[in-house]
PDB file with one MODEL, atoms N, CA, C and O in Angstrom:
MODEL        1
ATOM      1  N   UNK A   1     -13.936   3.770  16.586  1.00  0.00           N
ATOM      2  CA  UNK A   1     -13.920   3.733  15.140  1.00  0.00           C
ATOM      3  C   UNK A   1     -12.931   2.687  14.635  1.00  0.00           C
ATOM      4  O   UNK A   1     -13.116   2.144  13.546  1.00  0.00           O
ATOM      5  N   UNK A   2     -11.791   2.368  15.477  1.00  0.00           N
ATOM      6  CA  UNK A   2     -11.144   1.195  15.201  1.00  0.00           C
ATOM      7  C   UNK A   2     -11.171   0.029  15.101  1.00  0.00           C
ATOM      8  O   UNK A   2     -11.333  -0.362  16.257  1.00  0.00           O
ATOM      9  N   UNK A   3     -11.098  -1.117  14.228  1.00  0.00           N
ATOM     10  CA  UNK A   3     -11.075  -2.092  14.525  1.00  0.00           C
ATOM     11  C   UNK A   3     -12.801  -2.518  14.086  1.00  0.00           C
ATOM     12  O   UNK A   3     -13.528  -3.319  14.674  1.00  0.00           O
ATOM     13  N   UNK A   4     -13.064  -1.830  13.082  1.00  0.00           N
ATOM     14  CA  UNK A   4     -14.473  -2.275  12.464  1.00  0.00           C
ATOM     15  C   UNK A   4     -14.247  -2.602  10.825  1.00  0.00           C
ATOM     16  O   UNK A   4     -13.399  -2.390   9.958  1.00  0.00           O
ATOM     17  N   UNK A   5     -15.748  -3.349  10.987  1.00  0.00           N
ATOM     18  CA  UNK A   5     -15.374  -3.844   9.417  1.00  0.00           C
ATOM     19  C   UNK A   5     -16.176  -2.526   8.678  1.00  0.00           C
ATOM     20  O   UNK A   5     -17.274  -2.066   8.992  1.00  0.00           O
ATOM     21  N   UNK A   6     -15.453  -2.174   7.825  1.00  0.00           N
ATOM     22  CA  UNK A   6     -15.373  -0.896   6.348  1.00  0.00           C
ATOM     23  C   UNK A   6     -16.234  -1.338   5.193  1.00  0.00           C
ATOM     24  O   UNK A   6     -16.166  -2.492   4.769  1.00  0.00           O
ATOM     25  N   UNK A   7     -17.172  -0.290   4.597  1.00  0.00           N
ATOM     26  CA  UNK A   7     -17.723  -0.729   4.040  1.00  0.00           C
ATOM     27  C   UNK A   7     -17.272   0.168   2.593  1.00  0.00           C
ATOM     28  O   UNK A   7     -17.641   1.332   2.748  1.00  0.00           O
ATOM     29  N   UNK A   8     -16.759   0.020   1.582  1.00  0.00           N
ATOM     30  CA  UNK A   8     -15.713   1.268   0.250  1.00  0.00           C
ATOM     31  C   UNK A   8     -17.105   1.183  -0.683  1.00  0.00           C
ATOM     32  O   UNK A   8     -17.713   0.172  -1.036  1.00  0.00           O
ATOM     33  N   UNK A   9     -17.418   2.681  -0.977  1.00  0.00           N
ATOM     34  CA  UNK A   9     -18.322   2.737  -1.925  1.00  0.00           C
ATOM     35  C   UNK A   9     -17.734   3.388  -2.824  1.00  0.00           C
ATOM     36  O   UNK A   9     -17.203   4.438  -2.462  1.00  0.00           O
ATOM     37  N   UNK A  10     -17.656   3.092  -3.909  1.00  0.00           N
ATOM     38  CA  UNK A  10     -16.363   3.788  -5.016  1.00  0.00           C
ATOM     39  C   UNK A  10     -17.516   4.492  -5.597  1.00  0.00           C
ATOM     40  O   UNK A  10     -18.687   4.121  -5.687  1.00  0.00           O
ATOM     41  N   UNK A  11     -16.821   5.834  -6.059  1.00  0.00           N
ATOM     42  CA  UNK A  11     -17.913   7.377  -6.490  1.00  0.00           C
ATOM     43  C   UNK A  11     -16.943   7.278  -7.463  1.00  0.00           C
ATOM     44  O   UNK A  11     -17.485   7.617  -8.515  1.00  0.00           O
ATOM     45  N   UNK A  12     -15.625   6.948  -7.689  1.00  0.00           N
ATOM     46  CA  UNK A  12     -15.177   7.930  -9.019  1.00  0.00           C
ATOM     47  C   UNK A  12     -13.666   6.809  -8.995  1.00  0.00           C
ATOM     48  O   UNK A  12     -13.312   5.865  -8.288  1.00  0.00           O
ATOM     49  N   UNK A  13     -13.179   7.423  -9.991  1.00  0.00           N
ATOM     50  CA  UNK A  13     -11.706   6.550 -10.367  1.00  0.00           C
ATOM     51  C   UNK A  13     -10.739   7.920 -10.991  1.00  0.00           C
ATOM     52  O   UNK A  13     -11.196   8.585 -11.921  1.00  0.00           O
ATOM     53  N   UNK A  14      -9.561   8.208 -10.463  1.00  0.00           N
ATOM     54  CA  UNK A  14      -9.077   9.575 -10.318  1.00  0.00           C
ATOM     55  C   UNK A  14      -8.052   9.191 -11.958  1.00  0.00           C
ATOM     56  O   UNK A  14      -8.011   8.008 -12.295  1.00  0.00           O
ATOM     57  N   UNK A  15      -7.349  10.182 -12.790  1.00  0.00           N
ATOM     58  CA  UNK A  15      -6.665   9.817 -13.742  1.00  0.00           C
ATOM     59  C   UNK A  15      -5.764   8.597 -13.484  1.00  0.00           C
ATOM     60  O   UNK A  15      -5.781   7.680 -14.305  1.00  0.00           O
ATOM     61  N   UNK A  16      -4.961   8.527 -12.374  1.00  0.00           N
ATOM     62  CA  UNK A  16      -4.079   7.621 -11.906  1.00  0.00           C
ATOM     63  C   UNK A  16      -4.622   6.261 -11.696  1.00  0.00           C
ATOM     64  O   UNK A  16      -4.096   5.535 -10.852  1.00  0.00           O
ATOM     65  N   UNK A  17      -5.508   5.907 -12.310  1.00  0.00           N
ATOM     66  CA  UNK A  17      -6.293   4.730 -12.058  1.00  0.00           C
ATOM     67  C   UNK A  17      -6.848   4.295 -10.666  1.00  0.00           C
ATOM     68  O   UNK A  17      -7.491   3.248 -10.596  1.00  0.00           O
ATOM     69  N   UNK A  18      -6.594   5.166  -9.394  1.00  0.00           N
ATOM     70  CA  UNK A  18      -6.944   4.692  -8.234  1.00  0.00           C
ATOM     71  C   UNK A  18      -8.229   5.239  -7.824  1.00  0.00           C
ATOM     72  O   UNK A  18      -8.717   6.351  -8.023  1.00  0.00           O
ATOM     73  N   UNK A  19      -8.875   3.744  -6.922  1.00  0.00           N
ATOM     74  CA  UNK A  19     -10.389   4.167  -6.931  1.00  0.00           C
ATOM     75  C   UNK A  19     -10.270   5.183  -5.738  1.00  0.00           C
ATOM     76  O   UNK A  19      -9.408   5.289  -4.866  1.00  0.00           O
ATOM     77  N   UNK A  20     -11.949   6.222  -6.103  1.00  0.00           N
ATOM     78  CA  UNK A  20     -11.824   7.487  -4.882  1.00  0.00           C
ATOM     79  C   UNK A  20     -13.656   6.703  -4.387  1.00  0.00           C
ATOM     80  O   UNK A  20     -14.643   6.412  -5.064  1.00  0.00           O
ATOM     81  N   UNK A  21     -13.358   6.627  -3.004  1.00  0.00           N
ATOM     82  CA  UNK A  21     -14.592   6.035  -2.758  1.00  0.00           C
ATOM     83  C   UNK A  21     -14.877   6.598  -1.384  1.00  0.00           C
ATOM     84  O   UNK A  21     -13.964   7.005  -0.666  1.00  0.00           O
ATOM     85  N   UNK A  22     -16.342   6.624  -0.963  1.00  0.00           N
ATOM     86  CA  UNK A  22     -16.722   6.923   0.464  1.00  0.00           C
ATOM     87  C   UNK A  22     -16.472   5.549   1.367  1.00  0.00           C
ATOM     88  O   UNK A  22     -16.678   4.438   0.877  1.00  0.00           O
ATOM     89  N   UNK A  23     -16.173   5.666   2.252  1.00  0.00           N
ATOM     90  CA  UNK A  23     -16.216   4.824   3.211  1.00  0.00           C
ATOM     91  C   UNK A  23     -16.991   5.130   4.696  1.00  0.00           C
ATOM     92  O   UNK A  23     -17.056   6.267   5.164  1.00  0.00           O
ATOM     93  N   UNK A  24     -17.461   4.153   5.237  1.00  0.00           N
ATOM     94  CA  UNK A  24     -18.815   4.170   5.955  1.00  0.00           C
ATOM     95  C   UNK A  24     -18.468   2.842   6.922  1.00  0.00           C
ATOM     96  O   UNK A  24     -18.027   1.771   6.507  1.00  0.00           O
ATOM     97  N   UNK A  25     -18.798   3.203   8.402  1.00  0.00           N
ATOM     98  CA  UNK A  25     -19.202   1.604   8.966  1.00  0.00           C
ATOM     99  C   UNK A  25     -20.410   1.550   9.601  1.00  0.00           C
ATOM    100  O   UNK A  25     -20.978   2.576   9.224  1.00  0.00           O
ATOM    101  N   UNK A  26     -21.036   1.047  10.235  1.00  0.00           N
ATOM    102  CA  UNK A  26     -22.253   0.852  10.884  1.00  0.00           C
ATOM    103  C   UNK A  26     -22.761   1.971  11.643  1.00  0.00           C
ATOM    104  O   UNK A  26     -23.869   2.493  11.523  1.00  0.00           O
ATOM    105  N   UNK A  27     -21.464   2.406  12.750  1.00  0.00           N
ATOM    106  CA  UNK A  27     -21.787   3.721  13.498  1.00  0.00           C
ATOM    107  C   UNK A  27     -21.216   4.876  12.813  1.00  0.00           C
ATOM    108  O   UNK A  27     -21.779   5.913  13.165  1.00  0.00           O
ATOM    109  N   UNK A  28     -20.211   5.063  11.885  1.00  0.00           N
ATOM    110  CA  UNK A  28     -20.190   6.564  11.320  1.00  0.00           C
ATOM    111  C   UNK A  28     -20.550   6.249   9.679  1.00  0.00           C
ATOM    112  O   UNK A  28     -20.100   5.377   8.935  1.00  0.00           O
ATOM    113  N   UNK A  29     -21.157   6.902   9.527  1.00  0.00           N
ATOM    114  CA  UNK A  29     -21.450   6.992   8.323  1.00  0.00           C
ATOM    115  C   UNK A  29     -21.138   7.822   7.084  1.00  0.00           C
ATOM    116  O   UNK A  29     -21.801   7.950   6.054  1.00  0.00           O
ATOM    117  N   UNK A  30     -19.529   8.556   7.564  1.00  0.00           N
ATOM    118  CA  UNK A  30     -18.845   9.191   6.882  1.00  0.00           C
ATOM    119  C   UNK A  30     -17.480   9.555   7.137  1.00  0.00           C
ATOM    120  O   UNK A  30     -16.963  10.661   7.295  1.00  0.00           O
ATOM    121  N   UNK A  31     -16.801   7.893   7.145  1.00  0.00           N
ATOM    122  CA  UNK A  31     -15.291   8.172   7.876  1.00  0.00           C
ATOM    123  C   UNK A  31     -14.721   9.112   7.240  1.00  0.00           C
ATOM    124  O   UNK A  31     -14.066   9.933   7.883  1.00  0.00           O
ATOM    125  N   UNK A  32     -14.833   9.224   5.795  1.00  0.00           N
ATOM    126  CA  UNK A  32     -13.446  10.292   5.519  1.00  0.00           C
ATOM    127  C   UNK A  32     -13.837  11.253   5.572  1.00  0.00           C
ATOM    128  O   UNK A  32     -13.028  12.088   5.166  1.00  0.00           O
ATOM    129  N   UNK A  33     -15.113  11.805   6.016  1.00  0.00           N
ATOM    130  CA  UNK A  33     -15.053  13.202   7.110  1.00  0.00           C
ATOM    131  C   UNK A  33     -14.484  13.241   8.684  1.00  0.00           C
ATOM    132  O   UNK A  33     -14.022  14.282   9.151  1.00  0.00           O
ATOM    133  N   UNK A  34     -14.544  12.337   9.243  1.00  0.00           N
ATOM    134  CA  UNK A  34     -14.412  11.818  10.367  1.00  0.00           C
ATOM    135  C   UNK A  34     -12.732  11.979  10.449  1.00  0.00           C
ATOM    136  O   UNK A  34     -12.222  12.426  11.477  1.00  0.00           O
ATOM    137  N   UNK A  35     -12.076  11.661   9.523  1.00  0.00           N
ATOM    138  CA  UNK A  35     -10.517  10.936   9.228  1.00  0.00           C
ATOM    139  C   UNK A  35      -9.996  12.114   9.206  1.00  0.00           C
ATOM    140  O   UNK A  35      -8.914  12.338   9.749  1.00  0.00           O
ATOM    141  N   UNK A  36     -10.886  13.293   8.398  1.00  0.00           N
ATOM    142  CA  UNK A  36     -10.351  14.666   8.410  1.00  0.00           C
ATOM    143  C   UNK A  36     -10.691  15.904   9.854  1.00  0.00           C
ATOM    144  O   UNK A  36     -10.207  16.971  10.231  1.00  0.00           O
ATOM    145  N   UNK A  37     -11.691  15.067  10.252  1.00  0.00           N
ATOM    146  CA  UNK A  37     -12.076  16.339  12.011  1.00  0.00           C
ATOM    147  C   UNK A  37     -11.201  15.741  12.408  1.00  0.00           C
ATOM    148  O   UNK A  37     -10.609  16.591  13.073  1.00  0.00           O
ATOM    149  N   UNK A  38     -10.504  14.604  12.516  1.00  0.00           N
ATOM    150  CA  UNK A  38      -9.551  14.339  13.673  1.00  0.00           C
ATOM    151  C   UNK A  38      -8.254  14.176  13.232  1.00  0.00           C
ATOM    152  O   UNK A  38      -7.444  13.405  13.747  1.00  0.00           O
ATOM    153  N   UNK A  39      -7.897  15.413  11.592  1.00  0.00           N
ATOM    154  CA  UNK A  39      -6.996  15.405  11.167  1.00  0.00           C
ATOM    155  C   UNK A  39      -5.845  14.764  10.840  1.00  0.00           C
ATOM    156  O   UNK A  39      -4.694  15.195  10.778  1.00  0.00           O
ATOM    157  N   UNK A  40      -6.438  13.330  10.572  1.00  0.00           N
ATOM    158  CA  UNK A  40      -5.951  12.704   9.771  1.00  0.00           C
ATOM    159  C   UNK A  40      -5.550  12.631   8.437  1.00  0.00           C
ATOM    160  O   UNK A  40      -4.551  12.122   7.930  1.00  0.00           O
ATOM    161  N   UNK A  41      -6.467  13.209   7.970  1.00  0.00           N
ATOM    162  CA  UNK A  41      -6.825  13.475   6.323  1.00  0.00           C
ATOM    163  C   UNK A  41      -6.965  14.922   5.884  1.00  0.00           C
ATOM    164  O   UNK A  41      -7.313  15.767   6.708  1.00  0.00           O
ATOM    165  N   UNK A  42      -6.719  15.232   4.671  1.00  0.00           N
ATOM    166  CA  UNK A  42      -6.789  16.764   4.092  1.00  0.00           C
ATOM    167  C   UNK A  42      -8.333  16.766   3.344  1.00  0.00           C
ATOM    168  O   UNK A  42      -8.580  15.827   2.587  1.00  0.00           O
ATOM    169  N   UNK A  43      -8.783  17.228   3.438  1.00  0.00           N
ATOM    170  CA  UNK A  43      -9.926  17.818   2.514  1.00  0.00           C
ATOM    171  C   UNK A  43      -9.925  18.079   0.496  1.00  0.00           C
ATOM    172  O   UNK A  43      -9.659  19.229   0.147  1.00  0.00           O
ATOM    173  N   UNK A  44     -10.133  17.317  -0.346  1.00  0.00           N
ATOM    174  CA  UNK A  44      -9.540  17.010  -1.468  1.00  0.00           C
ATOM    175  C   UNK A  44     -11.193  17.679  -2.248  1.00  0.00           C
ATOM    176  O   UNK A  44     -12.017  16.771  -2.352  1.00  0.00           O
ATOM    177  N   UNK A  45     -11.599  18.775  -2.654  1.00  0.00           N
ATOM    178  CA  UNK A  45     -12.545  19.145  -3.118  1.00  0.00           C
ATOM    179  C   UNK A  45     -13.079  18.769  -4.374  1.00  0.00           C
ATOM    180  O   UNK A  45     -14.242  19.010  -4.698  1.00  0.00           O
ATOM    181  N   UNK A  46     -12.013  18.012  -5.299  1.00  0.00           N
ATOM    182  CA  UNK A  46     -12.870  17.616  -6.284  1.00  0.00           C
ATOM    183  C   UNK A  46     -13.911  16.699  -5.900  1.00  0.00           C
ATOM    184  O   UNK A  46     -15.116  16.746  -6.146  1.00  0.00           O
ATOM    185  N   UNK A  47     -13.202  15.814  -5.220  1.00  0.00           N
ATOM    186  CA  UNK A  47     -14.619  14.703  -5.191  1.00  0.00           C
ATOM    187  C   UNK A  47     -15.470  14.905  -3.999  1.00  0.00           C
ATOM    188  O   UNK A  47     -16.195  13.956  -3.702  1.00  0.00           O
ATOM    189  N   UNK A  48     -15.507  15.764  -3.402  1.00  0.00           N
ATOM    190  CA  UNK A  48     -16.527  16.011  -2.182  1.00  0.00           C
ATOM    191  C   UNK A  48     -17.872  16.920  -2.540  1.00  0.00           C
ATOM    192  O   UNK A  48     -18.074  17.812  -3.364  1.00  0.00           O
ATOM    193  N   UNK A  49     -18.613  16.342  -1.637  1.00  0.00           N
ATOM    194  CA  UNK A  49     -20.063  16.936  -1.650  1.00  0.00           C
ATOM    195  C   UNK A  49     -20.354  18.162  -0.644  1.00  0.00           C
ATOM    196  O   UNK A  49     -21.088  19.150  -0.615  1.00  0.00           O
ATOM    197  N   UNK A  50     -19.523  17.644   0.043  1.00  0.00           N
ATOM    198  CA  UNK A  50     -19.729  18.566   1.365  1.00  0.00           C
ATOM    199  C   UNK A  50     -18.135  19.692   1.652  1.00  0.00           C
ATOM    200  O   UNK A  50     -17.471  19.680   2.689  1.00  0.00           O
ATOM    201  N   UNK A  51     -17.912  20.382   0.677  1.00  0.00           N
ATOM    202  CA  UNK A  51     -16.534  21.540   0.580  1.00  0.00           C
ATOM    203  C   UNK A  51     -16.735  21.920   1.963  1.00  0.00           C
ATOM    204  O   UNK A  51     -16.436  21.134   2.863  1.00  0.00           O
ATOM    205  N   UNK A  52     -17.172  22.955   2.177  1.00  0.00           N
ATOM    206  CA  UNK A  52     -17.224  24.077   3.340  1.00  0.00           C
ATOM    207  C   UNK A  52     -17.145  23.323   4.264  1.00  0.00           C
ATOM    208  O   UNK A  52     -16.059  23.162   4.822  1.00  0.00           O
ATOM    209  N   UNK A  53     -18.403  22.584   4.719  1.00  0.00           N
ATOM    210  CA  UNK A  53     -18.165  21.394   6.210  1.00  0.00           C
ATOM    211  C   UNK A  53     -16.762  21.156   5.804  1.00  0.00           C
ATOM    212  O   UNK A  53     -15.946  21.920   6.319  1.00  0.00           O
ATOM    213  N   UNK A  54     -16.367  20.380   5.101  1.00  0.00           N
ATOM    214  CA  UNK A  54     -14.798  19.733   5.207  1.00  0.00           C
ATOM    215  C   UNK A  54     -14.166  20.592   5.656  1.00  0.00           C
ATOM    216  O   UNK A  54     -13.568  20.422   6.719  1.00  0.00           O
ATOM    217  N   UNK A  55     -14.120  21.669   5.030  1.00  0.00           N
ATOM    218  CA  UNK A  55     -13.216  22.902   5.094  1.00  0.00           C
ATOM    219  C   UNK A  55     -13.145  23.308   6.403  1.00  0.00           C
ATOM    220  O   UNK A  55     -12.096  23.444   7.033  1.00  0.00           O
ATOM    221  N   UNK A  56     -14.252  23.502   6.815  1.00  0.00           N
ATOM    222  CA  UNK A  56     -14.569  24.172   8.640  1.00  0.00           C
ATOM    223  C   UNK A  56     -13.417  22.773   9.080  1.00  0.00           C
ATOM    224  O   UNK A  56     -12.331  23.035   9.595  1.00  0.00           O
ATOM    225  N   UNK A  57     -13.744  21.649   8.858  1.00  0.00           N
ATOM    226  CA  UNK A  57     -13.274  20.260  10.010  1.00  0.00           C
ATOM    227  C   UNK A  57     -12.414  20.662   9.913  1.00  0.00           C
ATOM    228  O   UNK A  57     -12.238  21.492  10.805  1.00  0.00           O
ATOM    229  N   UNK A  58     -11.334  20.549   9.037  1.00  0.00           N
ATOM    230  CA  UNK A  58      -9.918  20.107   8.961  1.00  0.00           C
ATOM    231  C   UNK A  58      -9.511  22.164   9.451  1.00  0.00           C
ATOM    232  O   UNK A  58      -8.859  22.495  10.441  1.00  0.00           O
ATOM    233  N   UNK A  59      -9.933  22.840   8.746  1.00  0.00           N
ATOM    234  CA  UNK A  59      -9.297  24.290   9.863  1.00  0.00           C
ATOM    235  C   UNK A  59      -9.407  24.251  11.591  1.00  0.00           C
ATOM    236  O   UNK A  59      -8.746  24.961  12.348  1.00  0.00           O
ATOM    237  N   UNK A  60     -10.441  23.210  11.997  1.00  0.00           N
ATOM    238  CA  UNK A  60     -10.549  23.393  13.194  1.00  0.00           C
ATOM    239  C   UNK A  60      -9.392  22.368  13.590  1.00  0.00           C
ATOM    240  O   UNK A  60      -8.761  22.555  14.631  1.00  0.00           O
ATOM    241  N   UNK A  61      -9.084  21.162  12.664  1.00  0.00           N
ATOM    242  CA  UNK A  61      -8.186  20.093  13.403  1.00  0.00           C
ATOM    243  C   UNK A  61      -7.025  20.730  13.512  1.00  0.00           C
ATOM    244  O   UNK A  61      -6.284  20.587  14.484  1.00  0.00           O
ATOM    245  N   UNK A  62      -6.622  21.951  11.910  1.00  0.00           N
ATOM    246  CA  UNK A  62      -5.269  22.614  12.527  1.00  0.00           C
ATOM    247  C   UNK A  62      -5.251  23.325  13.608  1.00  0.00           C
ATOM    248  O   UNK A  62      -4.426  23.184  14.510  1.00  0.00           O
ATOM    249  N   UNK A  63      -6.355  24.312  13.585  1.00  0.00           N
ATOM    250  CA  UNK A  63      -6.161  25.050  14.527  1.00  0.00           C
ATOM    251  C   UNK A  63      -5.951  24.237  16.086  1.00  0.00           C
ATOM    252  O   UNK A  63      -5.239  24.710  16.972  1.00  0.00           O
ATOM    253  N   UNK A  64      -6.650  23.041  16.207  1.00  0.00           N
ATOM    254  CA  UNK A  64      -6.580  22.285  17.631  1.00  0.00           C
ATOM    255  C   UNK A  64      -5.110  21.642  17.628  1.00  0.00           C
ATOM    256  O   UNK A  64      -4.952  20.986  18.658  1.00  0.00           O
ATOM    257  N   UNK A  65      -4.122  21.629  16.890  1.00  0.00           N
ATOM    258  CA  UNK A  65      -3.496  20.972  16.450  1.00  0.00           C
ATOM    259  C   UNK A  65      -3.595  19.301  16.551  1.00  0.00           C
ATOM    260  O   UNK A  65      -2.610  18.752  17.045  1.00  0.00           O
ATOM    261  N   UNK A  66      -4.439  18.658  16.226  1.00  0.00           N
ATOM    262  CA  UNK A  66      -5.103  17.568  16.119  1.00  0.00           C
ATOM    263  C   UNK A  66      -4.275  16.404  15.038  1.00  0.00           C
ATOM    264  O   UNK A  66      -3.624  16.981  14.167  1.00  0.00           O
ATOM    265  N   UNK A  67      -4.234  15.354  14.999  1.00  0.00           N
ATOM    266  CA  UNK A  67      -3.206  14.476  13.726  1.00  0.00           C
ATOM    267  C   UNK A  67      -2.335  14.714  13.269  1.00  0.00           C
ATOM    268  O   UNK A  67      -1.239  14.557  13.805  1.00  0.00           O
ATOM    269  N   UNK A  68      -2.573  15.350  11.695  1.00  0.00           N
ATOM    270  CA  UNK A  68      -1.281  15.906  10.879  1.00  0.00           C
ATOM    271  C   UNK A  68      -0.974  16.963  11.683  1.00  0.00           C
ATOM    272  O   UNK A  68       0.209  16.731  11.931  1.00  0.00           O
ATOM    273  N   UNK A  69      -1.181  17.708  12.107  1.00  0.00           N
ATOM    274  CA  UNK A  69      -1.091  19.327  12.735  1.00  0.00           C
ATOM    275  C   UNK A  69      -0.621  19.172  14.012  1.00  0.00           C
ATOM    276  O   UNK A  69      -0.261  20.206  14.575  1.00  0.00           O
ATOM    277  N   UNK A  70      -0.534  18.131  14.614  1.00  0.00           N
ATOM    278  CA  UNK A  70      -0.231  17.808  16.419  1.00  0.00           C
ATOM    279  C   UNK A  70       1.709  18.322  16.538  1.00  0.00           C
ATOM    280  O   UNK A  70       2.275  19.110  17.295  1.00  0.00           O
ATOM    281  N   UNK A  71       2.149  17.585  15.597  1.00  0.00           N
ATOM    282  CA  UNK A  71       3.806  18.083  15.752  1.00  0.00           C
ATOM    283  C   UNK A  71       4.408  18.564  14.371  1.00  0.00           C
ATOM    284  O   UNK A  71       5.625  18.546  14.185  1.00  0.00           O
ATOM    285  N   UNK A  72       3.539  18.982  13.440  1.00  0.00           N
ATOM    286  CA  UNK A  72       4.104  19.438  12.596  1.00  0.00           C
ATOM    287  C   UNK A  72       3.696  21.092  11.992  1.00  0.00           C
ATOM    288  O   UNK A  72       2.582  21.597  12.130  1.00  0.00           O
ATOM    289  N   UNK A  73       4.475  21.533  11.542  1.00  0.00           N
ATOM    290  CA  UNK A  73       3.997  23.668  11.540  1.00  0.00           C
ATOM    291  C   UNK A  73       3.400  23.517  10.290  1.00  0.00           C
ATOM    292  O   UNK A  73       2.603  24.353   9.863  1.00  0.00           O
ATOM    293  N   UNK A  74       3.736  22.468   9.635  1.00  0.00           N
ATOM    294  CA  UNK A  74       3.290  22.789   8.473  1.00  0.00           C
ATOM    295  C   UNK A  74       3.752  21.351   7.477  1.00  0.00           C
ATOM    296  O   UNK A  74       4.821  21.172   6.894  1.00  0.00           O
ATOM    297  N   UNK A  75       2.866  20.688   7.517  1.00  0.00           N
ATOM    298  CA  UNK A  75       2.622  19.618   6.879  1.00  0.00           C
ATOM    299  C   UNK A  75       2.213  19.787   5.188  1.00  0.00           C
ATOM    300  O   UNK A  75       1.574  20.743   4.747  1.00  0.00           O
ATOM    301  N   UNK A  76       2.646  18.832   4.500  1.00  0.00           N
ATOM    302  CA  UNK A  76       2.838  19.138   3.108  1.00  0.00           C
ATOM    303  C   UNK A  76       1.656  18.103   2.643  1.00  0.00           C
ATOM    304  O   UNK A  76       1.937  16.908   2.735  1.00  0.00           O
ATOM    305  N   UNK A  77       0.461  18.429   2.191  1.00  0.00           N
ATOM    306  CA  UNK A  77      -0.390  17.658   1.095  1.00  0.00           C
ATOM    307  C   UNK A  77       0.222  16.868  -0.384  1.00  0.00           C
ATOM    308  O   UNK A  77       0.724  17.248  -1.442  1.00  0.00           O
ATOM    309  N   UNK A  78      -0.068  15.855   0.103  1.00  0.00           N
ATOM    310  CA  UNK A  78      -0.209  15.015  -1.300  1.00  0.00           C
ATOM    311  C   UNK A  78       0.344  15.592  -2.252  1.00  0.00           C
ATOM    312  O   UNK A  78       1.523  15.778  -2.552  1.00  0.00           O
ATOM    313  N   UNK A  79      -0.951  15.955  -2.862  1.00  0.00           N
ATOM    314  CA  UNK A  79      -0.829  16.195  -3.950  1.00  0.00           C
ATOM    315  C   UNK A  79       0.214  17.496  -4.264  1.00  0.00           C
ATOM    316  O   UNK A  79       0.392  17.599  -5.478  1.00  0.00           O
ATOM    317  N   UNK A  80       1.056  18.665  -3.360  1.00  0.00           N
ATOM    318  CA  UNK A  80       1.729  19.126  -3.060  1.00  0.00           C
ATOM    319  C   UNK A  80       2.923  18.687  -3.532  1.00  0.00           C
ATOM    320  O   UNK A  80       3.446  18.975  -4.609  1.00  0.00           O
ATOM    321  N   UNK A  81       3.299  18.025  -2.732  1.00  0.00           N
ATOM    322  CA  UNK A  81       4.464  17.055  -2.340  1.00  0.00           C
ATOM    323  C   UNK A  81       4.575  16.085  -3.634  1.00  0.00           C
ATOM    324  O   UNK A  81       5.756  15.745  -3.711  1.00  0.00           O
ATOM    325  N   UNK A  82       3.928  15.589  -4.528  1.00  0.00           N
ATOM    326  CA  UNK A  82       3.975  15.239  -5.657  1.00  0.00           C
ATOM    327  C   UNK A  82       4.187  15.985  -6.963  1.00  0.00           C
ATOM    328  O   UNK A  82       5.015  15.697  -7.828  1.00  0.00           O
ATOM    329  N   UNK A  83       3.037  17.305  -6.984  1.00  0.00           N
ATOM    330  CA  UNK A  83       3.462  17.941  -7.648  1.00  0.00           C
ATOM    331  C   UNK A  83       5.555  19.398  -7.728  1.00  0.00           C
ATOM    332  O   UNK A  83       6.092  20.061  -8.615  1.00  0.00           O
ATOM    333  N   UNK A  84       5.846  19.128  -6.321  1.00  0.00           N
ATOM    334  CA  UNK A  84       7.021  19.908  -6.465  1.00  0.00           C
ATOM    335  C   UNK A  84       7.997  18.192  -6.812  1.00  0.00           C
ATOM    336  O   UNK A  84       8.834  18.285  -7.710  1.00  0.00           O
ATOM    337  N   UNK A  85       7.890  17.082  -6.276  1.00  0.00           N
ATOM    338  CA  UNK A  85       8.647  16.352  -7.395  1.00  0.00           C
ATOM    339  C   UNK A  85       8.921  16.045  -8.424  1.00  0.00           C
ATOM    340  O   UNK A  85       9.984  15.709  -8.946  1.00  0.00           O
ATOM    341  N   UNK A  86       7.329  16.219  -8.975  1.00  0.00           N
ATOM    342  CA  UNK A  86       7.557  16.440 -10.825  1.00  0.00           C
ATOM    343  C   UNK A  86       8.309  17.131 -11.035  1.00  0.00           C
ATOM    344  O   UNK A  86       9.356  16.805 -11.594  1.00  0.00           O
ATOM    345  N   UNK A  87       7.920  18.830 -10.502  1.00  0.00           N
ATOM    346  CA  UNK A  87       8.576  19.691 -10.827  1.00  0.00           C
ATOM    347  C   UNK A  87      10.387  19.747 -10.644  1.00  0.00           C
ATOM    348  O   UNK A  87      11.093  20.533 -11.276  1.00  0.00           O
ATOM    349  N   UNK A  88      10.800  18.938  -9.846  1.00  0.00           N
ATOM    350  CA  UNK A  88      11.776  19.350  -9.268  1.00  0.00           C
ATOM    351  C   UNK A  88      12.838  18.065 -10.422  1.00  0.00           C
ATOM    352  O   UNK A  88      14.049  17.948 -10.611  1.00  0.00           O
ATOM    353  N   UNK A  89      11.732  17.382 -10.908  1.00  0.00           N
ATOM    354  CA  UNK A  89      12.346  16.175 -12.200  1.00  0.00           C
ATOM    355  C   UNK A  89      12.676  17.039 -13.495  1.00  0.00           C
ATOM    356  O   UNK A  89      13.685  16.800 -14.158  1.00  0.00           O
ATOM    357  N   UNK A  90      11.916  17.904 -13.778  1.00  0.00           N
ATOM    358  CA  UNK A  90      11.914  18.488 -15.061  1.00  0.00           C
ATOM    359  C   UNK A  90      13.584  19.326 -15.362  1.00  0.00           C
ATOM    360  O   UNK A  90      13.801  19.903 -16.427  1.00  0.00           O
TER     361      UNK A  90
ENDMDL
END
């Protein structure tokens, strides 16, 4: 999966102005599912089509302890980790 050329299909543009897009290469045709079975990535349900599949991947990558999950007990999401800094500004 490395070391191929990416193809960004932008689906949406999130409040923060940054584009949310599928990405795809020749042989997978759905890296950021892919990014998340091999727990790289968290599962972000607004913009997904496919919840539950995601959901199953990324429980199985923790449970395998796979990427984020390989040396950490408990890894902090994004949007997590952003929202207790706001909070922690106020």
């Amino acid at each position: 999966m490395f070391q191929k050329a990416v193809e960004v299909h932008q689906v949406d543009t999130d409040r923060y102005g940054r584009v949310v897009a599928r990405l795809t290469t020749k042989n997978h045709p759905d890296v950021n599912f892919e990014l998340v079975r091999q727990g790289f990535a968290w599962c972000y349900p607004k913009y997904l089509q496919r919840v539950e599949e995601c959901r199953g991947a990324e429980a199985d990558a923790r449970s395998e302890r796979r990427g984020l999950w390989e040396d950490h007990s408990a890894p902090v999401a994004p949007w997590e980790w952003r929202k207790a800094v706001a909070d922690a500004r106020r």
